[in-house]
C-alpha positions as CSV (number, residue, x, y, z in Angstrom):
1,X,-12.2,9.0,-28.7
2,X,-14.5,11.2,-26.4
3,X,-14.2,8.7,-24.2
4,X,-10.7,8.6,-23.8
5,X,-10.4,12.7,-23.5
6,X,-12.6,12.5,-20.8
7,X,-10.7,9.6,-18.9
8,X,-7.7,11.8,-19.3
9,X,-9.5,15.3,-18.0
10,X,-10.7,13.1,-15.2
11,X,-7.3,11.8,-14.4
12,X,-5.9,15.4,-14.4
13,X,-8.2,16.1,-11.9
14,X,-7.4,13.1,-9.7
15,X,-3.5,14.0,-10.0
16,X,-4.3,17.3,-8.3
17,X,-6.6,16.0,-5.8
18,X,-3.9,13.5,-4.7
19,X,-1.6,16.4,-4.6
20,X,-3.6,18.7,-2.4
21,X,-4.4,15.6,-0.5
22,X,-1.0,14.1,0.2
23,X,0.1,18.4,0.9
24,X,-2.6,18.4,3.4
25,X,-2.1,15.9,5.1
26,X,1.0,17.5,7.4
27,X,-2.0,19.8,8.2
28,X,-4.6,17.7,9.5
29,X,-5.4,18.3,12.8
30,X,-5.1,22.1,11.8
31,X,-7.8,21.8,8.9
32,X,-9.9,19.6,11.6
33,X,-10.1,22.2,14.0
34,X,-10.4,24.7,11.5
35,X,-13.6,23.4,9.5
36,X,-15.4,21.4,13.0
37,X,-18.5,22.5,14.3
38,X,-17.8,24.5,17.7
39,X,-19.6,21.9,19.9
40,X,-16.8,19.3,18.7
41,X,-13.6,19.0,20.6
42,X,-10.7,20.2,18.9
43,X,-8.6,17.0,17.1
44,X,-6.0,17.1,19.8
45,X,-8.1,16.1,22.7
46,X,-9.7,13.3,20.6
47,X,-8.6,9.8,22.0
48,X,-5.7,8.0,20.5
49,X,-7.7,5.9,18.6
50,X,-10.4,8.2,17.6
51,X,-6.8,10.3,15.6
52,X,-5.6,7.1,14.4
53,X,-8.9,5.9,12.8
54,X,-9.3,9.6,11.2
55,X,-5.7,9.2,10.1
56,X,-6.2,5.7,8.3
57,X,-9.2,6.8,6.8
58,X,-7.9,10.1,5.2
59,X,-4.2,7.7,4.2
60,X,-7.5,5.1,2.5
61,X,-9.2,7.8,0.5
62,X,-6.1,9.0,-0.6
63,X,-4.8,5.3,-1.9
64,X,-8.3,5.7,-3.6
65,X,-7.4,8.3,-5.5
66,X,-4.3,7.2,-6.9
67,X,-6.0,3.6,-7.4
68,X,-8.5,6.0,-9.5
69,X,-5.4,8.0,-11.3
70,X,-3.8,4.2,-12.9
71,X,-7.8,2.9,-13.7
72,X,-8.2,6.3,-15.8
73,X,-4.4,6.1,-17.0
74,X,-4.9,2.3,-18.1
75,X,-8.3,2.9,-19.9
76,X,-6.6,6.2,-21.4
77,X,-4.1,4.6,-23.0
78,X,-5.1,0.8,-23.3
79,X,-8.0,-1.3,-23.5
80,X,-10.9,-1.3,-20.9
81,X,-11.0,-5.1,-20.8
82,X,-7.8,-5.3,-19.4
83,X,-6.7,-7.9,-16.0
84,X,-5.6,-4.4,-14.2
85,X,-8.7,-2.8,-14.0
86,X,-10.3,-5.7,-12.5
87,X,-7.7,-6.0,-9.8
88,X,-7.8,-2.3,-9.6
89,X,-11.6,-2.1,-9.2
90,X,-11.7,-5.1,-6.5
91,X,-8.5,-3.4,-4.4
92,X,-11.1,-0.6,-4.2
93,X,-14.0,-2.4,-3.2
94,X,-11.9,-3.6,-0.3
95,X,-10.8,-0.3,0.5
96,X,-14.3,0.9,0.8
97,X,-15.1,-1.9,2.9
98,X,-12.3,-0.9,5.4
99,X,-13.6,2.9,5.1
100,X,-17.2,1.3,5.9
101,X,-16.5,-0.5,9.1
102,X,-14.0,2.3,10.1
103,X,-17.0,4.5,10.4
104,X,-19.6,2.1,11.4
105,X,-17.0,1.4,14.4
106,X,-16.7,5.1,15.1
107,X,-20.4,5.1,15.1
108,X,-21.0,3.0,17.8
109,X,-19.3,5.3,19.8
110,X,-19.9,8.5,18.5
111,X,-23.1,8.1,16.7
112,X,-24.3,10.4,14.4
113,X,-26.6,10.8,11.5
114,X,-23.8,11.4,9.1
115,X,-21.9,8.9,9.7
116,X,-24.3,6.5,9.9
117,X,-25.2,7.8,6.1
118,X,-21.1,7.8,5.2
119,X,-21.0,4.3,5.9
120,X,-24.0,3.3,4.3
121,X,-22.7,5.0,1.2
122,X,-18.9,3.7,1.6
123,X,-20.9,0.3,1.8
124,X,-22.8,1.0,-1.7
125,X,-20.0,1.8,-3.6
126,X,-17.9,-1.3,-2.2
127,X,-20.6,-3.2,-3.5
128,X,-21.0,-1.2,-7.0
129,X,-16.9,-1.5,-7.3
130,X,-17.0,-5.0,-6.5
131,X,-19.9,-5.8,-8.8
132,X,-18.5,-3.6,-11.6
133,X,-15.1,-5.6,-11.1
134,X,-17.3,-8.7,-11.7
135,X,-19.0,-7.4,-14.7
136,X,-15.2,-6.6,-15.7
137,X,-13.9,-9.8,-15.7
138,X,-16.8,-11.7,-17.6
139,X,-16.4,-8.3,-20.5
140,X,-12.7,-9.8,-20.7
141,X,-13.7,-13.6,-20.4
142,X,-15.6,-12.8,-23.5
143,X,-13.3,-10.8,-25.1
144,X,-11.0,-13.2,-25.1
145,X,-13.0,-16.1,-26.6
146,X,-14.2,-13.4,-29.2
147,X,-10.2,-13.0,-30.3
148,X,-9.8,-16.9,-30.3
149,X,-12.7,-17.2,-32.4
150,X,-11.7,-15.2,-34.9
């Protein structure tokens, strides 16, 4: 049961990250200038493709999020060995994968030691979503020869 209260806490605080998320998002470029370092340019004089790219990424990490919300909402209410969560956990392997060569892109042009250590991690938890997907699927494989069994 402790278990599911804190799948449900957790998905309380998703829903309001995805809310201030999605809200802040009309305000991007404002929030960029506001919180950049002075000896970055403001987001405006960025190139085209520098915006975009910081546009998909933010629009990625919010699909995240509310990937996140239906995983906690599915384990809240059903069973963990369920086909979603799989699908769930392998759609945001992907995602992170996307996020990872985003930024390693954006690091061969702007190169920094952050971002090199963003995409490293965005590449770790693609991998640990992807593997914890896996593990998934063989819990339900199991599962199910457990129920035909008995």
């Amino acid at each position: 049961m402790k278990k599911s209260i804190i799948a449900k806490v957790i998905s309380i605080i998703l829903v309001v990250i995805l809310l201030v998320g999605v809200v802040c998002l009309m305000f991007l470029p404002f929030l960029y200038d506001f919180f950049k370092d002075s000896s970055v340019e403001a987001f405006a004089k960025h190139t085209v493709l520098y915006r975009s790219a910081f546009y998909l990424c933010y629009v990625i990490c919010l699909f995240i999020v509310y990937k996140l919300i239906g995983l906690f909402n599915v384990i809240y209410k059903q069973s963990p060995f369920r086909k979603e969560i799989e699908n769930a956990l392998k759609v945001m392997a992907v995602m992170f994968m996307i996020l990872f060569l985003i930024v390693i892109i954006k690091s061969i042009f702007i190169p920094t030691l952050l971002s090199f250590v963003v995409a490293l991690l965005c590449f770790l938890v693609s991998l640990s979503f992807y593997l914890l997907a896996e593990v998934i699927k063989a819990a339900i494989c199991y599962k199910n020869e457990v129920d035909l069994t008995v």
